[in-house]
C-alpha positions as CSV (number, residue, x, y, z in Angstrom):
1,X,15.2,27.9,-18.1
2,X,11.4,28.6,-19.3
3,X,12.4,26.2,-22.4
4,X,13.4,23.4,-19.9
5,X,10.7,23.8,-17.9
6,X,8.6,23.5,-21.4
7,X,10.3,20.4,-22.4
8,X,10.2,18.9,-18.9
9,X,5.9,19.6,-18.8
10,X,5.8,17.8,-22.2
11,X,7.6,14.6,-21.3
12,X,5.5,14.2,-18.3
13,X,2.1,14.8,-20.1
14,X,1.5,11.2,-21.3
15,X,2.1,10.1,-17.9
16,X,-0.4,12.4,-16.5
17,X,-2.8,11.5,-18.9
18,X,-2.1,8.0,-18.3
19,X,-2.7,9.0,-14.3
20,X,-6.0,10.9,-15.5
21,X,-7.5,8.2,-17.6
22,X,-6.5,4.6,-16.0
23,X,-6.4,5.6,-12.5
24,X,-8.8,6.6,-10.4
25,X,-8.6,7.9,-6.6
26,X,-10.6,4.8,-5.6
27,X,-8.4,2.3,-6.7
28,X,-6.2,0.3,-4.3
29,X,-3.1,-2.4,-4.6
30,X,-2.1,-5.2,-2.1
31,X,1.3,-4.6,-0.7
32,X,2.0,-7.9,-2.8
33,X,1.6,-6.2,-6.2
34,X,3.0,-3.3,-4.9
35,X,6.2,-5.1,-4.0
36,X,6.4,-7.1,-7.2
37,X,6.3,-4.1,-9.0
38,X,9.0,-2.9,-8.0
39,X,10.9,-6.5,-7.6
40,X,10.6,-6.9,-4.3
41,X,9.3,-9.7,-2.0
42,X,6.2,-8.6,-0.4
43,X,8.0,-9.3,3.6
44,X,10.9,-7.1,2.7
45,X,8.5,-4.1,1.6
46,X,6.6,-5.0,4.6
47,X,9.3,-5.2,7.2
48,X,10.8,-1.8,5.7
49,X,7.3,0.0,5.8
50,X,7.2,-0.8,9.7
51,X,10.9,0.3,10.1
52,X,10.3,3.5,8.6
53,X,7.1,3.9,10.0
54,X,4.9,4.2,7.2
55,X,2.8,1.8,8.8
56,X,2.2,-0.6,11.9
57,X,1.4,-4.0,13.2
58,X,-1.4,-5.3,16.1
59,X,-1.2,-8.5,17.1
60,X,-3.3,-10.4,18.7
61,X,-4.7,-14.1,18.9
62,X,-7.6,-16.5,18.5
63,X,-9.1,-20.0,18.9
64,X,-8.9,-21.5,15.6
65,X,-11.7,-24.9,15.7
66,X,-9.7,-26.1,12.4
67,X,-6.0,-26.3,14.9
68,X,-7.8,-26.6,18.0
69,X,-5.5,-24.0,19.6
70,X,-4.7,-20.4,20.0
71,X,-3.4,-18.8,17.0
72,X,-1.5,-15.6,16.6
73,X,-3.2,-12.7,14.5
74,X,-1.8,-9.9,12.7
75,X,-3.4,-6.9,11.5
76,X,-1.4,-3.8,9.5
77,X,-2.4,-0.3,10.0
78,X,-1.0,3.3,8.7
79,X,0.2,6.0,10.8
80,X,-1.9,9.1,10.9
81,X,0.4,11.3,9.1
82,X,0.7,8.2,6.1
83,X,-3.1,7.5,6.2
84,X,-3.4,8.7,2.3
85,X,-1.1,6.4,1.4
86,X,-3.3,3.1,2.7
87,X,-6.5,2.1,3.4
88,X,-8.1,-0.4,5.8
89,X,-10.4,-2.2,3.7
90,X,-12.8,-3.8,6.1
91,X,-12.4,-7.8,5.6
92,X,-16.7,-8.8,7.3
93,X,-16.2,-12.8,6.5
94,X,-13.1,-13.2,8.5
95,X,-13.2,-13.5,12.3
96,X,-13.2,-10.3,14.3
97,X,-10.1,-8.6,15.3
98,X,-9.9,-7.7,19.1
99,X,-13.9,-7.2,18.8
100,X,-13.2,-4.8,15.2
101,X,-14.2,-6.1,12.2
102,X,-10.8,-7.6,10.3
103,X,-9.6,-5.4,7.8
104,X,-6.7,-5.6,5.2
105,X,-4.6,-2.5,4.5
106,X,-4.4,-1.8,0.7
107,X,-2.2,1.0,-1.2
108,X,-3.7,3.9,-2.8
109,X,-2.6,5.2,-6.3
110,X,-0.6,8.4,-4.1
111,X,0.8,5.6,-2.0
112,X,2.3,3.2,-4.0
113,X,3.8,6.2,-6.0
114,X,5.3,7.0,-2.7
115,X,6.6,3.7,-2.3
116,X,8.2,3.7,-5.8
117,X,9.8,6.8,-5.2
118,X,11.6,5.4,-2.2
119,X,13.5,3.0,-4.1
120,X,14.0,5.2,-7.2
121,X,11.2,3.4,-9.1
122,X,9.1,6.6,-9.9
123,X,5.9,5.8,-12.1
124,X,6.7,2.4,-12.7
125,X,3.8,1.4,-11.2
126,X,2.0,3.5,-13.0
127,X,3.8,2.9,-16.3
């Protein structure tokens, strides 16, 4: 078992040294990337991420002077127990949201490993 366990550690180590050198907490993905790594389309990931909870949509709407009417307006955010999976990055040049400052919800490194590990993609991402 201790030999396994030995074997198993040194198969892993290049990825975590990959992790440890290329990837830093800091960095984030756009569900788009996310979802193309792992050969999806980026509505399906989306769509599954709400059903499952992972995540969540406002909705809201605005006058748009280009269309001359109300248009809708969506904004994603993370449920609190999935919060270190995403992060609202704060968008300041598009219109407010509801009075917030827009923001668009990126994956962390620990989130999009999450993700891949859903589908049975682990480390791909990464890889």
């Amino acid at each position: 078992a201790r030999e396994a366990a030995e074997a198993r550690v040194a198969e892993l180590e290049p990825k975590a040294d990959y992790v440890d050198t290329f990837v830093a907490d800091e960095d984030l993905r756009i569900l788009r990337n996310v979802a193309k790594s792992l050969g999806m389309q980026e509505a399906v990931l989306r769509a599954d991420l709400l059903e499952r909870k992972w995540i969540y949509q406002e909705k809201s709407s605005r006058w748009s002077d280009k269309e001359q009417k109300k248009v809708p307006h969506d904004r994603y955010s993370a449920y609190a127990d999935k919060t270190r999976y995403f992060t609202p990055v704060p968008t300041h040049d598009a219109p407010r949201f509801r009075g917030e400052v827009m923001h668009t919800l990126k994956v962390t490194p620990q989130g999009a490993v999450a993700i891949a590990r859903l589908y049975g993609k682990h480390l791909q991402l990464v890889a």
